[in-house]
C-alpha positions in Angstrom: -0.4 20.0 21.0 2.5 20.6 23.5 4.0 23.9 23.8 7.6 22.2 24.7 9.6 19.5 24.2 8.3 16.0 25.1 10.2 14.0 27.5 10.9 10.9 27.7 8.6 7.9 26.7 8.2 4.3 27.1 9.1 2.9 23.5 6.4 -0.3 24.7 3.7 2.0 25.5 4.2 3.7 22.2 4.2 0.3 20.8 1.2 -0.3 22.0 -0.2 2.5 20.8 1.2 1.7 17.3 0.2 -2.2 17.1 -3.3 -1.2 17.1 -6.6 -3.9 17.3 -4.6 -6.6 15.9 -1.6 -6.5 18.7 -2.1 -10.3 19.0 -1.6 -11.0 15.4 2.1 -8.9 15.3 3.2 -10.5 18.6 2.5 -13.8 17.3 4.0 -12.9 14.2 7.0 -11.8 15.9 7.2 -14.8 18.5 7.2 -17.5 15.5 9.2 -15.9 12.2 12.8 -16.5 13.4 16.1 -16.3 11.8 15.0 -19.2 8.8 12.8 -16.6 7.0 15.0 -13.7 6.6 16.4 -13.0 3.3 19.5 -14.6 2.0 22.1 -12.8 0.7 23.7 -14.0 -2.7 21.5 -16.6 -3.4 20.8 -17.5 -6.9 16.9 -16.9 -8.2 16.0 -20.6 -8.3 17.8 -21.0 -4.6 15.5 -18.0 -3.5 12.4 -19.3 -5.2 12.9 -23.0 -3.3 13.3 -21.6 -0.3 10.4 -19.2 -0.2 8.3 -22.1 -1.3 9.6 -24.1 1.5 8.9 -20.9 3.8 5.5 -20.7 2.4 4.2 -24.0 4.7 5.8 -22.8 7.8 4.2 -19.4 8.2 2.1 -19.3 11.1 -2.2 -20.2 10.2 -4.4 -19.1 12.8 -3.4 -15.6 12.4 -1.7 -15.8 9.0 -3.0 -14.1 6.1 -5.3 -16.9 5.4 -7.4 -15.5 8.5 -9.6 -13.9 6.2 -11.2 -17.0 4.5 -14.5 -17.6 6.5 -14.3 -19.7 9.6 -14.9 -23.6 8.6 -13.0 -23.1 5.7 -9.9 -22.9 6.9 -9.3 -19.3 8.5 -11.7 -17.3 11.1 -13.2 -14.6 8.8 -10.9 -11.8 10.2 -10.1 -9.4 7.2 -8.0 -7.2 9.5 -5.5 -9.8 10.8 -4.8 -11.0 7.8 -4.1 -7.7 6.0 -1.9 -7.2 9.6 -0.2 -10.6 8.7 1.2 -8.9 5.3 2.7 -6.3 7.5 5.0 -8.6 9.5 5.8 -10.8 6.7 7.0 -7.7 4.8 9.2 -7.0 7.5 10.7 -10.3 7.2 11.2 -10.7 3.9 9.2 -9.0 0.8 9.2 -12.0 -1.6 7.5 -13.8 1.5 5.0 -11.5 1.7 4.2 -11.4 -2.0 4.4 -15.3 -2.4 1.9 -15.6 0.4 0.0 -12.3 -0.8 -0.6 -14.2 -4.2 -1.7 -17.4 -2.7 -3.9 -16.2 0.0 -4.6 -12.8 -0.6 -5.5 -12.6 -4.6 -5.6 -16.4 -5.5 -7.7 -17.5 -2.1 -9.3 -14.1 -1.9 -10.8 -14.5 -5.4 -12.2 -17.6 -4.5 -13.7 -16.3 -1.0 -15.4 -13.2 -2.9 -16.1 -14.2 -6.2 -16.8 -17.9 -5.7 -20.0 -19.5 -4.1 -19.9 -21.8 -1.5 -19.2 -24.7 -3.4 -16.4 -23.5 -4.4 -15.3 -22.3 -1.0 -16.4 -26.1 -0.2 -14.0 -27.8 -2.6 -10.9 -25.7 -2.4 -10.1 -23.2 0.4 -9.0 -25.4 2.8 -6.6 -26.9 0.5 -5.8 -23.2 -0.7 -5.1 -22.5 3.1 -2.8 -25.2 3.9 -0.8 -24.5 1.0 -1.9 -27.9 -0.5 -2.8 -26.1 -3.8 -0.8 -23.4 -5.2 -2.3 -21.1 -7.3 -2.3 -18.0 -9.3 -4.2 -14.7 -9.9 -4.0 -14.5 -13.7 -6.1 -10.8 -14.2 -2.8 -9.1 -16.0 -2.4 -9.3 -19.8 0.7 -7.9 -22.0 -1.6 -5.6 -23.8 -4.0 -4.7 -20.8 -2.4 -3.9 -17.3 -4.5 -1.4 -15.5 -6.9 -1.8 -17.8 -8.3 -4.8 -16.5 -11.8 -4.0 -18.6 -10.5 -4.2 -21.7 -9.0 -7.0 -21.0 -8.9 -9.9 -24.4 -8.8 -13.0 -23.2 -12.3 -15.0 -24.0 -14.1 -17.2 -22.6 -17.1 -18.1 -24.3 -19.9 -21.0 -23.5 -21.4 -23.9 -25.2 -24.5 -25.2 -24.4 -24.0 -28.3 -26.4 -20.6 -29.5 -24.2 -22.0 -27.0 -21.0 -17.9 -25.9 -21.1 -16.7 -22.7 -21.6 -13.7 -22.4 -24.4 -10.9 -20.5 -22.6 -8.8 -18.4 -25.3 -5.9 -16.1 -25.4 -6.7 -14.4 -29.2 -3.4 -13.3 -29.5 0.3 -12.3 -27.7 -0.8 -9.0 -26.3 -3.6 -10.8 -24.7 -1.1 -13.3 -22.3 -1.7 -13.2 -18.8 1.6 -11.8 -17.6 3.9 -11.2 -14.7 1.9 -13.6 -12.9 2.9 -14.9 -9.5 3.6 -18.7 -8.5 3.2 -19.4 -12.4 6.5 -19.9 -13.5 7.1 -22.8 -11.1 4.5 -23.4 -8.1 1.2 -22.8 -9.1 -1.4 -26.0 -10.1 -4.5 -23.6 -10.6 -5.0 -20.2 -11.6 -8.3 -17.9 -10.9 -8.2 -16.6 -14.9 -9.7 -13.5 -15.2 -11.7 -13.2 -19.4 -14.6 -11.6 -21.3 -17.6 -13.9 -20.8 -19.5 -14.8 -24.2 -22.3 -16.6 -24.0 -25.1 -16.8 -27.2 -22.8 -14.5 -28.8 -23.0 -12.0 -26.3 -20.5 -10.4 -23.9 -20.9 -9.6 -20.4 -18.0 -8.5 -19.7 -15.0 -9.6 -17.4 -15.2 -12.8 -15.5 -13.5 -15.1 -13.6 -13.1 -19.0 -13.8 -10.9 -21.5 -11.9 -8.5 -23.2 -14.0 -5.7 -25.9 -13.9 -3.2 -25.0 -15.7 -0.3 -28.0 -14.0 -0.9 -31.5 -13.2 -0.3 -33.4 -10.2 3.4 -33.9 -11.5 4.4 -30.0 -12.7 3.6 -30.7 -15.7 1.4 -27.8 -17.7 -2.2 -28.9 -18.9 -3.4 -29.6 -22.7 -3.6 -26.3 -24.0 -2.1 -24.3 -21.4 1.3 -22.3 -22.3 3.9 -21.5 -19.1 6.3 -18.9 -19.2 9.0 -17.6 -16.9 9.2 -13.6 -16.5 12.8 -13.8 -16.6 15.5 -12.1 -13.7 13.7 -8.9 -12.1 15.1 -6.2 -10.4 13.7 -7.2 -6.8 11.6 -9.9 -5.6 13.8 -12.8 -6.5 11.4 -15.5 -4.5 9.0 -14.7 -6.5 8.0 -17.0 -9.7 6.3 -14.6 -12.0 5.3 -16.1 -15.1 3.4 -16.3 -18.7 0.5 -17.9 -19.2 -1.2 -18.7 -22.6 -4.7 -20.7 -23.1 -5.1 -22.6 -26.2 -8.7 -23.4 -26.7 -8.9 -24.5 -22.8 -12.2 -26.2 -21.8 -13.5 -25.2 -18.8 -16.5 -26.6 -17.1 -19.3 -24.4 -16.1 -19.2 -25.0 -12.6 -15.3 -23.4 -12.5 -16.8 -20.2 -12.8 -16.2 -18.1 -9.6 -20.3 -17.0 -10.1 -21.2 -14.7 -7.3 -21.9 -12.1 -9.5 -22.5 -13.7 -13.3 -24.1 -17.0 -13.2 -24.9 -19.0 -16.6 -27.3 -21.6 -16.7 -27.1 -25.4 -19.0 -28.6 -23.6 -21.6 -26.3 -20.6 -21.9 -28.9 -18.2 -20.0 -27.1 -15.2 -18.4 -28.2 -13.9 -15.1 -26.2 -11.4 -12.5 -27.7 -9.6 -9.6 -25.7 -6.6 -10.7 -27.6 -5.8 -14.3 -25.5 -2.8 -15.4 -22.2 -4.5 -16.6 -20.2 -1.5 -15.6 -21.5 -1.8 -12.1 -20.8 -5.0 -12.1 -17.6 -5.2 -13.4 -16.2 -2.3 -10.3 -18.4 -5.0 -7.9 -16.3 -7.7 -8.7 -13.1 -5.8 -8.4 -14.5 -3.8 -5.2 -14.5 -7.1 -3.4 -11.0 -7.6 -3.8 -9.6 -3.9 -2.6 -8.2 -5.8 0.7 -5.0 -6.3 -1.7 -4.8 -3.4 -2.7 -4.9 -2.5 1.4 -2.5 -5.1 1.7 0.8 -3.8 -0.4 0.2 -0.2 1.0 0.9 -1.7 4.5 3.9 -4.2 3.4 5.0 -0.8 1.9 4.7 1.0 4.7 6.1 -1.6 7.1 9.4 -2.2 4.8 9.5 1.7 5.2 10.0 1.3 9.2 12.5 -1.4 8.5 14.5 1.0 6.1 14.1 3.5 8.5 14.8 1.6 11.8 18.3 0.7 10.1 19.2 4.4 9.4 18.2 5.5 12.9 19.8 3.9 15.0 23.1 3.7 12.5 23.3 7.3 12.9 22.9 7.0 16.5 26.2 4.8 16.4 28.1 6.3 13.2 30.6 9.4 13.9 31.8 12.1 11.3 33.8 14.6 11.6 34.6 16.9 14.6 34.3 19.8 16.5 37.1 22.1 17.7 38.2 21.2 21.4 36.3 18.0 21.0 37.4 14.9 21.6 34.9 12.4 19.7 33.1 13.0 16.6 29.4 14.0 16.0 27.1 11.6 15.7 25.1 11.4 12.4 21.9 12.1 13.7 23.0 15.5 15.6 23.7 17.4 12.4 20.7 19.3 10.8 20.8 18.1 7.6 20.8 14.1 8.4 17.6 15.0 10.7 16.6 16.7 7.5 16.8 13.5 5.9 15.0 11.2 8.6 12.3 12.5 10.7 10.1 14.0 8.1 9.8 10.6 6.7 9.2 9.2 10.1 6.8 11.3 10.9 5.2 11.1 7.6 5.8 7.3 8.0 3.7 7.4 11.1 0.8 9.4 9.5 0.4 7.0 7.1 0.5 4.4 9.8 -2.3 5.6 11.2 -4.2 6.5 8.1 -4.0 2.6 7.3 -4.9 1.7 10.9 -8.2 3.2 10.0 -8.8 1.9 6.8 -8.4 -1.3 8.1 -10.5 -1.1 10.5 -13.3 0.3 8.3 -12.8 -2.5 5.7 -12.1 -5.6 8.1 -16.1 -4.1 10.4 -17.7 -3.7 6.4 -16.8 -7.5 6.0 -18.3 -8.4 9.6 -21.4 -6.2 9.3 -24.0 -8.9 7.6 -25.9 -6.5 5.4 -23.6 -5.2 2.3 -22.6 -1.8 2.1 -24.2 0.4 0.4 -22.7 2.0 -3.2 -21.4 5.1 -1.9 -19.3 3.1 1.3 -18.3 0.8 -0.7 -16.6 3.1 -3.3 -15.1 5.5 -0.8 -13.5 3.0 0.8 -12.2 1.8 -2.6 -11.0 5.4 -3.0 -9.1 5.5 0.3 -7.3 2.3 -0.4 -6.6 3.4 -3.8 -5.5 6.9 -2.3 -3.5 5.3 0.3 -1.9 2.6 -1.4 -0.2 5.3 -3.8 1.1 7.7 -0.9 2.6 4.6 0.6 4.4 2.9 -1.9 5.5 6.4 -3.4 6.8 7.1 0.2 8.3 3.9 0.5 10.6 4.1 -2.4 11.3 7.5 -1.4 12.3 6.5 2.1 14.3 3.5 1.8 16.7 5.5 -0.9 16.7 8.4 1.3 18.2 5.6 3.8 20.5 3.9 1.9 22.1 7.2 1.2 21.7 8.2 5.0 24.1 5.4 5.7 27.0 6.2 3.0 28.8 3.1 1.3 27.6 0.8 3.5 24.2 1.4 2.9 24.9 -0.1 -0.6 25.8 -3.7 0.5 23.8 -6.4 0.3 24.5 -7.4 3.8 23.0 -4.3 5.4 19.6 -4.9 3.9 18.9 -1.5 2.0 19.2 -2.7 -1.3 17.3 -5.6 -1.1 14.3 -3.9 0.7 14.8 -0.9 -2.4 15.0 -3.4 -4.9 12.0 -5.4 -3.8 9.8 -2.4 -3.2 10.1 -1.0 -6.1 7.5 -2.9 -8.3 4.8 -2.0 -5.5 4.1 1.9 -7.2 3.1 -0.3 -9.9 1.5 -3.7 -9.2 -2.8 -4.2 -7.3 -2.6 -0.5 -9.6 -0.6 1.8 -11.4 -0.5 4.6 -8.9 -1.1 7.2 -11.5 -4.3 5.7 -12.8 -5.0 4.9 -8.8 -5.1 8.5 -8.5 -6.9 9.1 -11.4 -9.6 6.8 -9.7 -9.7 9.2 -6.3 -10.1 12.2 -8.1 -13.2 10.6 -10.4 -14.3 9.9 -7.0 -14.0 13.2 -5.5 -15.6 14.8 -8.7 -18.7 13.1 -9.0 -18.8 10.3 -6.8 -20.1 7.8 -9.6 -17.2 6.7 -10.9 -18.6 4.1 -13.8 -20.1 7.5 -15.4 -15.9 7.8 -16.7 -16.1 4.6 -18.3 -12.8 2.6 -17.7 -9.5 3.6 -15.7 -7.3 4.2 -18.5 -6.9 7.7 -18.7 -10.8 8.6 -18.6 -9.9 8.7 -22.9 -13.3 6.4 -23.6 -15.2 8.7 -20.9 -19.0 9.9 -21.4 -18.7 12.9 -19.9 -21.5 15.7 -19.4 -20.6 18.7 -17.7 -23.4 18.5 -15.0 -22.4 15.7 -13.9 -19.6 16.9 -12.1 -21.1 18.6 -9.2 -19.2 20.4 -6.0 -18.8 17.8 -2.9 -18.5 18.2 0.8 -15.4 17.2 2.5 -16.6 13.9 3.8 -14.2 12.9 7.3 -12.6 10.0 7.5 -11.4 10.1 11.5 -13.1 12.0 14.4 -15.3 14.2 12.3 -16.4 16.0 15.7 -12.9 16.7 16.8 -11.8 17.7 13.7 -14.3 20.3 12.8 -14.1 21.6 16.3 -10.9 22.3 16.1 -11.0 24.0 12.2 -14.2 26.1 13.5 -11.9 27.6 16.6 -9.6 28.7 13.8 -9.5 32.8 14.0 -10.2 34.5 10.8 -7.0 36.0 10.5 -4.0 33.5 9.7 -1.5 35.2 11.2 -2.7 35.6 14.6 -2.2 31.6 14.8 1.0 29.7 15.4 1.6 27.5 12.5 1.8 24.7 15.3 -2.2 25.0 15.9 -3.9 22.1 15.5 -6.8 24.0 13.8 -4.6 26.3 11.6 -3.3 22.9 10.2 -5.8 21.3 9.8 -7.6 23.9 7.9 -4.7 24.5 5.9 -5.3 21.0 4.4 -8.7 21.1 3.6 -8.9 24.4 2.0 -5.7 23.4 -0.7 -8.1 20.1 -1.2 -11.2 21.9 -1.7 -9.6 24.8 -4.3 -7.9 21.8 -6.0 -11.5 20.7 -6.3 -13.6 23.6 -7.1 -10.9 24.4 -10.2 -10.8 21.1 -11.5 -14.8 21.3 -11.9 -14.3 24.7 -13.2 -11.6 23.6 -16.2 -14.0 20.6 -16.4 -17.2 22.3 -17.3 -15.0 25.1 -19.4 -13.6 22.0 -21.4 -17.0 20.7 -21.7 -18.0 23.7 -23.1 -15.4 24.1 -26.2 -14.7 20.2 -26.8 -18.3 18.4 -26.7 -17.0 15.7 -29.1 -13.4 15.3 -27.5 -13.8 13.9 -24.3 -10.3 12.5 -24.6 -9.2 15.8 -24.9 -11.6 17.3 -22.0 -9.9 14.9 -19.0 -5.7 15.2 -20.4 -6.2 19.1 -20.1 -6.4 18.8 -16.9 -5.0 15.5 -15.7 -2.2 17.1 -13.8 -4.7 19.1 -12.3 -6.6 16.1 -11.1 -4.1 14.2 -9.7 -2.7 17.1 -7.3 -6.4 17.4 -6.6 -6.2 13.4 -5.5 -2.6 13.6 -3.7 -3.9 16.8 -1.4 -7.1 14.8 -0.8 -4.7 12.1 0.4 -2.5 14.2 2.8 -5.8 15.7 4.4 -7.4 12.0 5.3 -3.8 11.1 6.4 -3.6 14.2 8.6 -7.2 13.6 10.2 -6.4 10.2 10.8 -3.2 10.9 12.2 -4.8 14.0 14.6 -7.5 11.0 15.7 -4.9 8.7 16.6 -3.1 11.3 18.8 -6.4 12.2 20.6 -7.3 8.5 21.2 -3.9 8.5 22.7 -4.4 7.8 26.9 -0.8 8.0 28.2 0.2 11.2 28.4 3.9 11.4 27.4 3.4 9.3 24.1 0.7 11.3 23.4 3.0 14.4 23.7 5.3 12.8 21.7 2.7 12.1 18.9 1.7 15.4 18.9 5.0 17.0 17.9 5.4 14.0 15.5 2.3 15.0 13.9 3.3 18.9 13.9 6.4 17.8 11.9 4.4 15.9 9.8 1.8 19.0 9.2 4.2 21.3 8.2 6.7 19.2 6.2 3.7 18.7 4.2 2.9 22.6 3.9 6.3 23.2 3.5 6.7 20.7 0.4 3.7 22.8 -1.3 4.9 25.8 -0.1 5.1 27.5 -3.6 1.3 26.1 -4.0 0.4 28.1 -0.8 2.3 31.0 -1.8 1.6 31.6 -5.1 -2.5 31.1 -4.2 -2.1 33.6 -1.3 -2.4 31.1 1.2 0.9 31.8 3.2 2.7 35.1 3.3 6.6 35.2 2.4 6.9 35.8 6.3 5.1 33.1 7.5 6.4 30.5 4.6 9.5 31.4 6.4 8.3 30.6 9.7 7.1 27.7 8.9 10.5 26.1 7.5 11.8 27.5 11.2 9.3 25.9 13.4 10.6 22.8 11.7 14.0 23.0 12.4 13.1 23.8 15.9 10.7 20.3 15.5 13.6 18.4 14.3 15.7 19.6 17.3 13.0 18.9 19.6 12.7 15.4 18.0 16.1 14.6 17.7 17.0 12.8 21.3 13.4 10.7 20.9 14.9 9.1 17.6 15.5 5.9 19.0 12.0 5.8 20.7 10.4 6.3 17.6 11.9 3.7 16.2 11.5 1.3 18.9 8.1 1.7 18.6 7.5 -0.1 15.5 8.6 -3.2 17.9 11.2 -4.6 14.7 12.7 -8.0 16.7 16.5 -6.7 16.3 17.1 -10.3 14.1 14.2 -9.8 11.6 16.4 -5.8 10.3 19.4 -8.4 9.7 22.3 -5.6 8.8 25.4 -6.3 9.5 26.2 -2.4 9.5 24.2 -2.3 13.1 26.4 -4.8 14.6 29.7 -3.9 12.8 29.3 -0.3 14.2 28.7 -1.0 17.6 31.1 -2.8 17.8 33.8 -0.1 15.6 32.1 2.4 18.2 33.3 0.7 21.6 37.0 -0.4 20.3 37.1 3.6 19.7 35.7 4.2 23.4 38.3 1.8 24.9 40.8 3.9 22.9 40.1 7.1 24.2 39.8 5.8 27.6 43.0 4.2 27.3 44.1 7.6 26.4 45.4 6.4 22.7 45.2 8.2 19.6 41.5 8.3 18.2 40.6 5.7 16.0 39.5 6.6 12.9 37.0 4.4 11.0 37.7 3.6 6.9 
């Protein structure tokens, strides 16, 4: 931590710092997406859904998001650069991102974990080059988060060896599925497995559902969604299967294999293990919208920056020009807790992407507990991010007045098209529901399904108090929480410790209550489990957000340590002060009314950051320039209109004419 303000810094070494293991990837990324792939305002759906399409074969390859799929199969088995790839596409355009998300991500990426190598034989490379377009159809009408109740069938016959594919009824469609209303030829179809007249549970089978001419198969229904608020390149669609038969070797059977004769074998026996497997392997999506999110946050707040670094309002006496924007209180109010929040969560999903991209390299599979912590911390993350996001970009739009609601100035369209992201890989509410199962016993399958923990087995002891497990620097961190004095208030609220520990100990009272309501409810409701979990399912969920903020901080506190140039490293450190106590400051009631913060130092707190956000406010523009945004790819008009408004007013007053007041 500095004890004054940092001076100035190289925006390319902060970059630097910022791009991470995967520099290559953005670099190429921002070297080959020129002005064709940025949005086009006013265009009509079907205009946007052609052209995304068309986009969708240009994209770069070798470090696109197919990277992923295993080398020799049409990408070069790096999980990190292609989760990386999503970033800078979302920065481009977000319908990109999602059309190629779908395709290689969910469609592909269900092939790569779910399938065998057969299947990897037969289609990825086809997948990859965009030859076949396909469709994740997990999703129904009836069942969204739910995916293990899900009603589609799909049931064997030893007689034809094909499996009978069956939507039962309406609330059983596949729904809101991407590239099915006009692109996709196959779809990975996620349906309960029956085989002998028993289920196994949810499986997944590839399936063509459109011939080579666009034409849907025998027995396969196509839908269009209809207009959406965002996300206009995007074909979401219906799909219905009427009695579909599906050969037995279409079964993506990594995990559930069925034999000629019907047999049933998995190397997973408990179904519900099986079942969080299968979905386990496909968390890099889940990874993946949390950083589009986040990177269509830098966008919105790239634009608002540096337009209140050009815009002018309002004077003060004796002066001749106008303040700028960014140089009263309340607009730095507005914009650098979000960017430093914004670059927390950078580097909160700068670690979970490392963690997941060296699990997929390391050859022997993780073991139960990594596996479902990281699950939890892209769950965890994915939530703060979008929320944030949506937060962000409005706080933007309104940051830059009227204009800020034109199409032309980009902060509609990036609000619009983020929008459906706090909902889609995951409801965030039932994603945090899944953290805090995670955080309370650390078996989540003993909760039974995601839907609100109503079908939950619950027995009291089964809940059982947790260490804090570290996420970043474990060493660092606890050194600097154990050199915490006893007393609060002989620390400045700007100590790394004191912040730090601030964080954990909300988490872990969060914790330690929610067992405590747990094992009361227990007590008094044996035969209501419904009733034990919605008592306290506010409870849990604040429990699952502060877990959130803590990993973020860590991860954030790890970054700045790792940090070798001095003055960005400076610069980070007040970023992640700001970010510290905007946090504390948010929960400030929380801290007050559990005797965590005293009235006087609540107060000090909200006046350390003012004194942070006029500390921060000349490095503004650095900050921004950091996230290394190619000035084409923000594609507001409001930038350039400005500028321009800004230097006919300067010519003015040198000219010694009356000021020039802009509309």
């Amino acid at each position: 931590m500095t004890d004054h303000a940092p001076g100035p810094v190289d925006p390319t070494v902060l970059r630097q710092v910022l791009d991470g293991p995967w520099a290559e990837v953005r670099d190429a990324h921002r070297a080959h997406l020129d002005e064709r792939f940025l949005p086009v305002y006013g265009e009509s759906g079907d205009q946007a859904r052609e052209r995304i399409t068309r986009l969708l074969t240009e994209l770069p390859t070798e470090v696109g998001i197919a990277s992923a799929f295993p080398t020799g199969h049409g990408g070069r088995s790096d999980v990190g650069a292609s989760i990386v790839a999503s970033e800078m596409l979302a920065q481009v355009d977000l319908s990109l991102m999602v059309k190629a998300g779908v395709q290689w991500g969910l469609f592909g990426g269900a092939v790569v974990a779910l399938g065998t190598r057969r299947h990897h034989e037969a289609y990825l490379r086809d997948i990859a080059s965009a030859k076949l377009l396909g469709c994740f159809a997990m999703t129904e009408t009836g069942h969204g988060s739910d995916v293990q109740q899900l009603r589609t069938t799909c049931t064997y016959d030893p007689q034809t060896q094909t499996f009978d594919l069956h939507t039962p009824h309406e609330a059983a469609r596949k729904d809101y599925i991407g590239n099915a209303a006009r692109d996709g030829r196959m779809a990975v179809v996620f349906a309960q497995l029956i085989t002998g007249g028993q289920r196994h549970g949810v499986h997944a089978w590839l399936v063509p559902i459109r011939d080579e001419r666009g034409n849907p198969m025998p027995g396969v229904t196509i839908g269009d969604a209809g207009p959406k608020a965002g996300l206009a390149g995007v074909d979401n669609g219906r799909i219905s299967f009427d009695h579909v038969s599906v050969p037995r070797d279409m079964l993506l059977d990594r995990y559930g294999q069925v034999a000629a004769d019907g047999t049933y074998t998995s190397p997973i026996d408990n179904d519900s293990r099986r079942f969080f497997t299968m979905l386990g392997t496909l968390v890099r999506g889940r990874v993946s919208v949390g950083g589009a999110a986040s990177a269509a946050t830098r966008s919105a707040l790239t634009i608002a920056v540096r337009y209140g670094d050009l815009r002018r309002q309002f004077g003060t006496p004796g002066a001749e020009r106008e303040v700028l924007l960014n140089d009263y209180l309340a607009h730095q109010r507005k914009l650098l807790p979000a960017l430093a929040t914004t670059y927390a969560l950078h580097f909160a999903h700068t670690e979970l992407v490392t963690a997941l991209d060296q699990a997929h390299r390391d050859d022997s599979p993780l073991d139960e507990h990594r596996q479902r912590e990281l699950e939890s911390r892209a769950a965890g993350l994915k939530a703060a991010q979008t929320w944030h996001a949506t937060r962000t970009i409005q706080t933007c739009r309104e940051a830059c007045g009227g204009a800020g609601y034109l199409a032309e100035n980009r902060l509609p369209g990036l609000k619009a098209d983020i929008d459906v992201f706090t909902t889609f890989e995951g409801d965030n509410t039932v994603l945090l529901q899944m953290v805090a199962k995670g955080l309370l016993t650390g078996y989540r399958d003993a909760f039974g399904s995601l839907d609100g923990w109503g079908r939950a087995s619950f027995v009291a002891e089964q809940v059982r108090e947790m260490m804090i497990e570290r996420t970043a620097a474990r060493s660092l961190i606890q050194r600097l929480i154990s050199a915490v004095p006893g007393q609060d208030d002989e620390v400045a609220v700007t100590d790394r410790g004191w912040q730090l520990k601030v964080f954990e100990d909300r988490e872990k009272h969060l914790l330690d209550g929610a067992i405590r309501r747990l094992r009361n409810g227990a007590a008094t409701k044996k035969d209501r489990p419904f009733d034990i979990f919605n008592d306290v399912q506010d409870h849990v969920l604040t429990l699952a957000a502060a877990h959130v903020d803590r990993i973020t901080l860590e991860a954030f506190v790890a970054g700045v340590e790792a940090t070798t140039d001095p003055a960005a490293r400076a610069l980070l450190s007040r970023v992640c002060d700001l970010y510290a106590l905007s946090v504390i400051e948010t929960h400030k009631g929380w801290f007050l009314e559990h005797g965590r913060l005293t009235p006087a130092r609540s107060k000090a707190v909200t006046a350390v950051v003012n004194g942070l956000l006029k500390e921060l406010r000349p490095q503004m523009g650095t900050l921004v320039d950091a996230f290394g945004i190619p000035p084409a790819w923000l594609h507001s008009a409001i930038l350039r209109e400005e500028a321009n408004r800004q230097e006919t007013m300067a010519a003015h007053d040198a000219a010694g004419d009356p000021q020039v007041v802009p509309a």
